[in-house]
C-alpha positions as CSV (number, residue, x, y, z in Angstrom):
1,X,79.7,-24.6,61.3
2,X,76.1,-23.5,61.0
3,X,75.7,-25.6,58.0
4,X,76.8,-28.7,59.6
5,X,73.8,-28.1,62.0
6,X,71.5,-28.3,58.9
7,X,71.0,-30.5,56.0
8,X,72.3,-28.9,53.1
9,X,73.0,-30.2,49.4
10,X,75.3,-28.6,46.8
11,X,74.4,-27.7,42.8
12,X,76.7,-27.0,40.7
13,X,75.9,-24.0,38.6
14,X,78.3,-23.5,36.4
15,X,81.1,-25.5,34.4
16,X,83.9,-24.7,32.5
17,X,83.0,-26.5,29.5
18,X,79.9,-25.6,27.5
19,X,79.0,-28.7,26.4
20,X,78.3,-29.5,30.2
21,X,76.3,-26.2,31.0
22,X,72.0,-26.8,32.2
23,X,70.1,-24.1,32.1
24,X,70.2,-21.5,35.3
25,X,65.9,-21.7,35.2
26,X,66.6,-25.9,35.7
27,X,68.4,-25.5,38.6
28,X,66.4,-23.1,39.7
29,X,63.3,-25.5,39.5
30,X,65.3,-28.4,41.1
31,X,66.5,-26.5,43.6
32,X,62.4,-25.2,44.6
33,X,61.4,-28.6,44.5
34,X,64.2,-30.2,46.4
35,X,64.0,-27.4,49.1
36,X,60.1,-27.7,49.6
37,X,60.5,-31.8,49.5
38,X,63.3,-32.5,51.9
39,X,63.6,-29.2,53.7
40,X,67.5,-28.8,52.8
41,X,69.2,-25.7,52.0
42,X,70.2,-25.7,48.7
43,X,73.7,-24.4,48.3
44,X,75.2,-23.1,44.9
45,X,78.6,-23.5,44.3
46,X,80.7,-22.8,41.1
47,X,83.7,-20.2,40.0
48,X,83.9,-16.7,40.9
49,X,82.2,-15.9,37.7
50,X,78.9,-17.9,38.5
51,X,78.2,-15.2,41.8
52,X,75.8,-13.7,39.7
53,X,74.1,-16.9,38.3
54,X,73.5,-17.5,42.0
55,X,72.7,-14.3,43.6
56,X,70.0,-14.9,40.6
57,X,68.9,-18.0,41.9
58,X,68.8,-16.7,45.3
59,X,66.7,-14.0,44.8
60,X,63.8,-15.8,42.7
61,X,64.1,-18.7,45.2
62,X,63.2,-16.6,48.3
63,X,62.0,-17.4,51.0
64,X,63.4,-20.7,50.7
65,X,66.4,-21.7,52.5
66,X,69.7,-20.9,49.4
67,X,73.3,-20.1,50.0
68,X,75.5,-18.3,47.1
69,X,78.4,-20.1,48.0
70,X,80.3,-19.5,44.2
71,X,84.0,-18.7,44.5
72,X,85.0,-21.1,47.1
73,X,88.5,-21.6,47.6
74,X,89.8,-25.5,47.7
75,X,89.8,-25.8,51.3
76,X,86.5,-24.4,51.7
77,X,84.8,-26.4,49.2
78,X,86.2,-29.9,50.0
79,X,84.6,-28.9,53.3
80,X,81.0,-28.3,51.9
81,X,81.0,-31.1,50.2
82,X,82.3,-33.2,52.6
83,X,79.3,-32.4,54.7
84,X,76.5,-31.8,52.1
85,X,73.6,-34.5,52.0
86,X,74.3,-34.6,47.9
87,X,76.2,-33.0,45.7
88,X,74.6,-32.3,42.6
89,X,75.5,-31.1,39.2
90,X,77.1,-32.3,35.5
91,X,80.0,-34.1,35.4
92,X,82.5,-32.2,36.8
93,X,85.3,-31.7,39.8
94,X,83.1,-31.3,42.4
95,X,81.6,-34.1,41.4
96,X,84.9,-36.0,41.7
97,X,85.6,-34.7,44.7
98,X,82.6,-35.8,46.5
99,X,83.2,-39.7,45.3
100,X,87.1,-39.3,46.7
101,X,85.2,-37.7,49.8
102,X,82.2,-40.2,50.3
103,X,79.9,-38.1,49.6
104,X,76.4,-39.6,47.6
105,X,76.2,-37.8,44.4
106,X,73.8,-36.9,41.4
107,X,75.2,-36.3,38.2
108,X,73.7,-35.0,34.9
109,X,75.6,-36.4,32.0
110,X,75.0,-34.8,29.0
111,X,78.1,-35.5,26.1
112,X,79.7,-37.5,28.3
113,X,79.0,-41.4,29.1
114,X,78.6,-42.2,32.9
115,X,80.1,-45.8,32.6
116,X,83.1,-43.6,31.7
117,X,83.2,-41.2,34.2
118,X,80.9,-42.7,36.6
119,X,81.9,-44.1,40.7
120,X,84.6,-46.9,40.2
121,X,83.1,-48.2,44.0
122,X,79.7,-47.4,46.4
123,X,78.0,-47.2,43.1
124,X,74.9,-46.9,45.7
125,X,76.0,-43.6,46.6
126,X,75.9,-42.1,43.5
127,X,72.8,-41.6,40.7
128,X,72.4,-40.1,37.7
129,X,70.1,-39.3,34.6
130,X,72.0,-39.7,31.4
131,X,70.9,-37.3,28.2
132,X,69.6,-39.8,25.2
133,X,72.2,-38.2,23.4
134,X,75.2,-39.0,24.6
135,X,77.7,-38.2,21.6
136,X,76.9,-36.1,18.2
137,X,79.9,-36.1,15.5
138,X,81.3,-32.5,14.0
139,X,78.9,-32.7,11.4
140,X,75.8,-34.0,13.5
141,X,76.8,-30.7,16.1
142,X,76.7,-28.6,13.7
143,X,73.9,-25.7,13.7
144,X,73.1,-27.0,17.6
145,X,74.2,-25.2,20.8
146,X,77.1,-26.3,21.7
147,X,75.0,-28.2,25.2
148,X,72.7,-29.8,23.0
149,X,72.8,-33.1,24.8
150,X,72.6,-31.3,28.4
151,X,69.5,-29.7,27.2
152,X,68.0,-33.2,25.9
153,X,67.6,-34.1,29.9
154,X,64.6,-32.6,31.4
155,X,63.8,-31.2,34.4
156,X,61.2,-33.0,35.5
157,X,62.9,-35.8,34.9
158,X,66.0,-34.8,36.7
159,X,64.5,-33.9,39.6
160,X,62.1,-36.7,40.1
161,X,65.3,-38.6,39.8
162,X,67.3,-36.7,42.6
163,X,64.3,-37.0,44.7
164,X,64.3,-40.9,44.5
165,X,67.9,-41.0,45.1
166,X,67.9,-38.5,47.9
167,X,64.9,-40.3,49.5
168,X,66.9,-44.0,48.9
169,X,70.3,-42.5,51.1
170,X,68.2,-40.7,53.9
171,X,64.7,-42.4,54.4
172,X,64.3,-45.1,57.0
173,X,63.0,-48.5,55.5
């Protein structure tokens, strides 16, 4: 209930593919800039396993306003996000989620395309920043990390991005 109170987005910390996972010291700069920008409280979410990827986060973003909020059951989360000013993260459930719930969105799409897995409908809702490389064959992959074309979008360039977004759904014209 508190967090209804309070504007509050959610990033997504963790996925279960590796070709989807950002690097925890990018969310980590997102969610500093996004919290001293807007004033939210930035809320991690992700499996049980990303706890400690957030307690991380949480620690090195002090004082500012975080929530560790990994682990989530079902119920639970379709609440948070139901509620939260943005849901951010790759391309992923929660994301998918949030467009069945309403909620805006900002997705990073790294191997995948957007016009694939992008909204079908309130396409103003929901942003994005696409990586430039959106699909490498076997042999191109080979001898890169696995989230090559995750690591290809910047953060800079994601979070000037999410800030333009943010600032489109929730500041008055």
């Amino acid at each position: 209930p508190e967090l209804k109170e309070g504007h509050y987005v959610t990033i997504h910390v963790d996925t279960a593919l590796e070709m989807k996972r950002w690097p925890e010291v990018r969310w980590e700069y997102v969610a500093r800039v996004l919290a001293k920008e807007t004033g939210v409280c930035c809320c991690f979410i992700g499996t049980h396993a990303a706890r400690q990827i957030a307690d991380h986060l949480c620690e090195n973003l002090a004082p500012l306003a975080t929530l560790n909020l990994c682990g989530l059951g079902l119920k639970e989360l379709i609440a948070l996000l139901k509620h939260a000013k943005l849901v951010i993260g790759p391309c992923s459930g929660p994301k998918h989620l949030a467009y069945a719930l309403g909620t805006p969105t900002f997705t990073l799409y790294g191997a995948v395309p957007e016009y694939r897995w992008g909204p079908w409908f309130d396409r103003e809702k929901h942003a994005f920043i696409c990586s430039p490389v959106e699909y490498l064959s076997p042999r191109e992959q080979a001898d890169l990390p696995e989230n090559h074309a995750m690591l290809l979008i910047h953060a800079d360039e994601a979070v000037q991005h999410i800030l333009e977004h943010f600032r489109n759904l929730y500041s008055p014209t």
